[in-house]
N, C-alpha and C positions, 0 to 999 in steps of 0.2 A: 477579606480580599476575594474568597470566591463561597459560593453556596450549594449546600447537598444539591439543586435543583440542576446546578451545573454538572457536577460531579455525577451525578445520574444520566444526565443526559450524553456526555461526553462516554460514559464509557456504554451507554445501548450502541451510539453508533460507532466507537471500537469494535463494540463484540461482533458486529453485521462484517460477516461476510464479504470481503471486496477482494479486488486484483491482489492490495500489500497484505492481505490474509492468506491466499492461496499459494502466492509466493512465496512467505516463508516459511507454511508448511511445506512445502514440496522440496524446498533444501532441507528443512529437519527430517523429512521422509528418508529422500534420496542421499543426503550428505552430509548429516548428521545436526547436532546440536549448534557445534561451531557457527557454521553455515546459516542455519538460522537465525540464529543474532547475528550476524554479518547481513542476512536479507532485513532482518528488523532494525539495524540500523538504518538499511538505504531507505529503505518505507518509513521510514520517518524524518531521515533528512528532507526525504522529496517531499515533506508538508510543509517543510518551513519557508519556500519562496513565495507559498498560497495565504501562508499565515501571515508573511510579510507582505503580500500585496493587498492585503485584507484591510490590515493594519493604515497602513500609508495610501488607501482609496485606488490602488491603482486597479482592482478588482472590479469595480464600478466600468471603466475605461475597457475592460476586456467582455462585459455584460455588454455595452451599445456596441461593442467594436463587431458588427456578423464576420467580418472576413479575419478577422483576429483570435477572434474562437473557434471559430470553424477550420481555420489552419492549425490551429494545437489540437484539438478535438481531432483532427485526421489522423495527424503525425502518431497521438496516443493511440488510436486504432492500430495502424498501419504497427506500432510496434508490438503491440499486444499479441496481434498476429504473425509475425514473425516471431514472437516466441512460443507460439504455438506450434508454428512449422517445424521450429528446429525440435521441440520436445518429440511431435510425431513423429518427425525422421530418424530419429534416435531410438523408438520404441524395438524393446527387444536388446539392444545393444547397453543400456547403463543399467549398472551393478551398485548397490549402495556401497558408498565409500567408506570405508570405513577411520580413515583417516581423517574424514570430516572436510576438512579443506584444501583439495587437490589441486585446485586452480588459484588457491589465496583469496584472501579476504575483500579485496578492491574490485572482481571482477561482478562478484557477487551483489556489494555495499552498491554500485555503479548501478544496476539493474535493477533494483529496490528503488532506489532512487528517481532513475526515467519513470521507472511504470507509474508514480503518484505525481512527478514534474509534470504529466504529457498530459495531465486531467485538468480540465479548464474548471471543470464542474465545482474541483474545491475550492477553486477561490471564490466563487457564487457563493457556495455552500458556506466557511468563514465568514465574507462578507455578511451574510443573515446573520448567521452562529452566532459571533460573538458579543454582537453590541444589543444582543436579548438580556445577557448578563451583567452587562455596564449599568449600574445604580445611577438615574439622574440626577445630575448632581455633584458628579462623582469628579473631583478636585483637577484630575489628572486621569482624564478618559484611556490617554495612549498607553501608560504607564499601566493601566489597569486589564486593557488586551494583552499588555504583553507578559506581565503574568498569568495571565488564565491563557494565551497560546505554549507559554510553557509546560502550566500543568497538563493543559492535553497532550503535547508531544513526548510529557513522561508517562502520562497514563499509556498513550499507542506504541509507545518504547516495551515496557513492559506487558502489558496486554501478549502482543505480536510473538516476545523472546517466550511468553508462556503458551502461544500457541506451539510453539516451534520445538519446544520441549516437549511436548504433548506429543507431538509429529513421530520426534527422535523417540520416544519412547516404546512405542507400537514399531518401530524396523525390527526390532527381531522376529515379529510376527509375520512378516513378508520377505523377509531375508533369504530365504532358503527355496521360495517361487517363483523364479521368473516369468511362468505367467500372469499372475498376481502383480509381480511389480509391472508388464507390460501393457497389463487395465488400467492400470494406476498413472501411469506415465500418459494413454491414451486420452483417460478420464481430466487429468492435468491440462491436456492439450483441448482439451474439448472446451474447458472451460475459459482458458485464456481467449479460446476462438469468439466465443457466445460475445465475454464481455466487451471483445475489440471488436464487434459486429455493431451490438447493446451501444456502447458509445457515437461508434459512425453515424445510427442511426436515430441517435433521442435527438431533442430540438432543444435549443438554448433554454 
């Protein structure tokens, strides 16, 4: 059903570094483990409306549609940079929690979620992706996406909850500096900025 080729390739472009990487490090950093798999939750929910419109060709339709991509491709900007705002505006003022989950799990889950929903790019990106690994031939083509959409969305399930542990692990080592944690939180902000620029700015 699916082959090392896939399974190699799915997980290089897990391990790369994107917005739903940086995001659920920064709650394992800032708010523990909890929180991290609550953010790897929502960065993986938000793949599955790209994997379903991948699936069912509506992908294709948002590739010719310029004012249709380019109205999501903004919105994804525009929020990216608004969480980059509020994280700068915040610098100095947050303490790692140590309760992990101070605001609950949906606020969080929610936010993982937009940030990989507002990318037009992965349903392009799916679109390619997956029918490289569909064997011609192959009885039941749909049936054969939607298991290898599963297996990615367990591989970036897991990937993400181990970046995010990795995250929680190292806060004792920042624990105790807040100016450390106020580079940290800047350096956070800087980056959500770049990539909500980074997006506005590529071309379809």
């Amino acid at each position: 059903m699916f082959s090392m080729e896939f399974l190699t390739t799915s997980l290089i472009v897990v391990l790369v570094p994107g917005t739903g990487v940086i995001y659920t490090v920064s709650n394992g950093l800032f708010s523990g483990w909890k929180a991290s798999v609550a953010a790897a939750i929502g960065c993986t929910a938000g793949i599955l409306p790209h994997l379903s419109a991948s699936i069912l060709g509506l992908s294709a339709i948002l590739h010719t549609s310029a004012i249709l991509y380019q109205g999501i491709k903004y919105a994804g900007a525009v929020y990216l940079l608004y969480l980059a705002w509020n994280m700068w505006r915040e610098t100095g003022s947050l303490t790692l929690d140590a309760s992990g989950l101070k605001t609950g799990w949906w606020p969080i889950v929610k936010r993982g979620f937009l940030i990989n929903i507002l990318n037009p790019k992965l349903s392009i990106f799916f679109l390619a992706f997956l029918p490289l690994f569909v064997p011609p031939g192959t009885a039941s083509p749909t049936v054969q996406m939607i298991f290898l959409s599963i297996m990615f969305m367990a591989m970036t399930l897991i990937i993400f909850v181990l970046y995010g542990i990795f995250a929680n692990g190292v806060r004792k080592y920042v624990a105790h500096s807040p100016r450390l944690i106020g580079r940290l939180q800047r350096t956070f902000a800087a980056t959500f900025a770049v990539l909500g620029v980074k997006l506005a700015m590529t071309d379809q």
